[in-house]
C-alpha positions as CSV (number, residue, x, y, z in Angstrom):
1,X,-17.9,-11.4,0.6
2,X,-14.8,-11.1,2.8
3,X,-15.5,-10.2,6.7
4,X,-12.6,-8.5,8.4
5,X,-11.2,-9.8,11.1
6,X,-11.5,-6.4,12.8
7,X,-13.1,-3.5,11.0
8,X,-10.4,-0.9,13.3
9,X,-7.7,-3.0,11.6
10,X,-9.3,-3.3,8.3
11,X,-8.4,-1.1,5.2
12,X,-10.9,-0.7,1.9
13,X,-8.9,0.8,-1.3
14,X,-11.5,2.0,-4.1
15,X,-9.7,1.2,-7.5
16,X,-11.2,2.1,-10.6
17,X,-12.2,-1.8,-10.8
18,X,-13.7,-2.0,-7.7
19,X,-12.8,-2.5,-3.8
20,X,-10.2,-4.2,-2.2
21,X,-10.3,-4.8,1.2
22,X,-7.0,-5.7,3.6
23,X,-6.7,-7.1,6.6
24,X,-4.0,-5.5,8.4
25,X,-1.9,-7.6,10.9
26,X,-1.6,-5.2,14.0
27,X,0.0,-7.4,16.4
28,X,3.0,-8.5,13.6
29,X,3.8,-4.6,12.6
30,X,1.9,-2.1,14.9
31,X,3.7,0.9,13.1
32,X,3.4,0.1,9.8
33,X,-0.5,-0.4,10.7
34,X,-1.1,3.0,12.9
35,X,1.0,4.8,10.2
36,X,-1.8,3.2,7.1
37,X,-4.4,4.3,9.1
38,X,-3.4,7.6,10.1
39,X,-2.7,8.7,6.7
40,X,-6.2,6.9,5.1
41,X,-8.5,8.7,7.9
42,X,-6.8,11.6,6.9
43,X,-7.2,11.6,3.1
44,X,-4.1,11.3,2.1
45,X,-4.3,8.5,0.3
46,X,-7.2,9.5,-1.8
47,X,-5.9,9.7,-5.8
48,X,-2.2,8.8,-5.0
49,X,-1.3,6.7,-8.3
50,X,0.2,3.4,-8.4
51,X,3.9,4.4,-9.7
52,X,5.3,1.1,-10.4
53,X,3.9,-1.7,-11.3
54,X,5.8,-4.7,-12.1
55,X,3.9,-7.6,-14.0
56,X,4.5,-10.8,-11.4
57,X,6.3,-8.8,-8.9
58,X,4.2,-6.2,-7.1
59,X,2.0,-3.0,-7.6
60,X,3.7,0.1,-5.9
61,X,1.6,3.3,-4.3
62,X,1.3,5.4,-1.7
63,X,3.9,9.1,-2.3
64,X,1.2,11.2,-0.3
65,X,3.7,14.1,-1.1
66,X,4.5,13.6,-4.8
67,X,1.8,10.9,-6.2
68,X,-1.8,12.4,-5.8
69,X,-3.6,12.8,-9.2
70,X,-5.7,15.6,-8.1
71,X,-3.1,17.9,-6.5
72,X,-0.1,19.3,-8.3
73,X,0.9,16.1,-10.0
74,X,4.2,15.4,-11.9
75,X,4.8,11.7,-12.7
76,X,8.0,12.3,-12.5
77,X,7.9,13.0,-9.2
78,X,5.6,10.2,-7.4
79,X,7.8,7.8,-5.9
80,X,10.3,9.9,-4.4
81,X,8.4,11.2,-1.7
82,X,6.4,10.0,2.0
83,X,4.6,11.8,4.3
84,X,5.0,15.0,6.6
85,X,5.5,12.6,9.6
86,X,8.3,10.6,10.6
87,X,9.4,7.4,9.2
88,X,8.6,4.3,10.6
89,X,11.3,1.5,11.8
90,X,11.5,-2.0,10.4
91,X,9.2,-4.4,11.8
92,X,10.2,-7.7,10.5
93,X,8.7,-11.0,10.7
94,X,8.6,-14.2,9.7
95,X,4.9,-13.4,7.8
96,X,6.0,-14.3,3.9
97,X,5.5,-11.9,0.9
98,X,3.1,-13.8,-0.3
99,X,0.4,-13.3,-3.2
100,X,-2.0,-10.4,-1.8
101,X,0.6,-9.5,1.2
102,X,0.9,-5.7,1.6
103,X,4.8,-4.4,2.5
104,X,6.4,-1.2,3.4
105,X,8.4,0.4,0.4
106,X,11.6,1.9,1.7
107,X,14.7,3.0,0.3
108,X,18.3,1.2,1.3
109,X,17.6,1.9,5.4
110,X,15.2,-0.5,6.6
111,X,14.3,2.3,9.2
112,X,12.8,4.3,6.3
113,X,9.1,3.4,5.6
114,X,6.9,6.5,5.6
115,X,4.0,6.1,3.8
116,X,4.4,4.0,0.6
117,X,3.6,0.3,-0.1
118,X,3.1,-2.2,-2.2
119,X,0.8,-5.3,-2.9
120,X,2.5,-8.5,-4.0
121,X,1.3,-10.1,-7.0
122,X,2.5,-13.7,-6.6
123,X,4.9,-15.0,-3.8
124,X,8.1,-13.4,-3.3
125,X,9.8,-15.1,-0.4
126,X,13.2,-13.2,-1.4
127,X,11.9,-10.0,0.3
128,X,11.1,-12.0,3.4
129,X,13.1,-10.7,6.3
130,X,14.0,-7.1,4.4
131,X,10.9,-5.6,4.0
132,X,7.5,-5.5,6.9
133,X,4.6,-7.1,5.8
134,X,1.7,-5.4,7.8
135,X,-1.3,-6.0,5.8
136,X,-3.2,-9.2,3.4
137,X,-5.7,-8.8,0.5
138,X,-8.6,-11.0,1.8
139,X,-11.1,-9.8,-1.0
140,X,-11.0,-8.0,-4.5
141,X,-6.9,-9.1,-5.3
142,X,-8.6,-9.3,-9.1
143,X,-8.5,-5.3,-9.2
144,X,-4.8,-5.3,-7.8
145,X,-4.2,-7.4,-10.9
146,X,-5.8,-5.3,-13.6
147,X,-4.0,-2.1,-12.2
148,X,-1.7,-0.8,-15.2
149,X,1.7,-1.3,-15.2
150,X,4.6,0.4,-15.7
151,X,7.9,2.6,-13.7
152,X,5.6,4.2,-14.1
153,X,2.5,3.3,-16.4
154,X,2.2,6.4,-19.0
155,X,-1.5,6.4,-17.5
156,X,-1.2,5.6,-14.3
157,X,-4.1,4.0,-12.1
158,X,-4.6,5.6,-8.7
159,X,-6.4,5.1,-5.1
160,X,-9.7,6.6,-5.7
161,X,-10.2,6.6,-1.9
162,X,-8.5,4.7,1.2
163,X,-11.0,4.2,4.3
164,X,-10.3,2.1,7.6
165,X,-13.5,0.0,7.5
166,X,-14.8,0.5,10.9
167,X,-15.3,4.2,9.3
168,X,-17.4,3.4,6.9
């Protein structure tokens, strides 16, 4: 079993499969990393779906506003919304996109990351420099890679619940 480097900066996503626990890189993309836990002590991750997922590319969550299962959900919908609080500016780096890394979904401004992401299922160094990386899969990546797929899966898989794991 995977420690965390540091529980306050540690992230545990319940998935229908099982747990997967993220260590999120605080001093690389302090934002991106306040912003994930904000929204998970705050429920607001809890049911979001995973709204695209692309086999060898990358599984895609987090539309608080228009993704949550339990809450007036329209697949239609989930994917074209974020959060009620402001969006969050780049943080780039020179951390890869590899397997397991966790990046900020955006639209065409980099300054646009709100509250969705996505998990990288293999290596994909041509996001590198255009989209923040704030977070690795240290244990459980085999549940990322039974999530369904789809844009969007018919039957889409969701978040069952999002805790910061000094919280739990």
């Amino acid at each position: 079993m995977a420690d965390f480097k540091d529980p306050e900066n540690g992230i545990i996503i319940t998935l229908k499969d099982g747990d997967v626990k993220i260590d999120l890189l605080p001093d690389v993309a302090p934002q991106h990393v306040a912003r994930m836990k904000e929204l998970a002590r705050s429920g607001q991750y809890d049911g979001v779906v995973f709204h695209r997922v692309i086999d060898g590319f990358m599984a895609q969550t987090g539309d608080v506003q228009n993704g949550n299962a339990n809450n007036d959900f329209n697949l239609r919908m989930a994917g074209t919304g974020g959060s009620d609080l402001p969006n969050v500016p780049a943080e780039f780096s020179k951390v890869p996109h590899a397997r397991g890394s966790i990046g900020a979904a955006r639209s065409q401004s980099p300054d646009s990351a709100n509250s969705q992401f996505f998990i990288n299922f293999s290596d994909n160094d041509f996001l590198n420099g255009q989209y923040t990386v704030y977070g690795q899969v240290i244990e459980g990546m085999e549940h990322v890679d039974a999530i369904t797929r789809g844009e969007p899966p018919a039957q889409p898989d969701q978040m069952i619940s999002v805790k910061v794991a000094a919280d739990v």
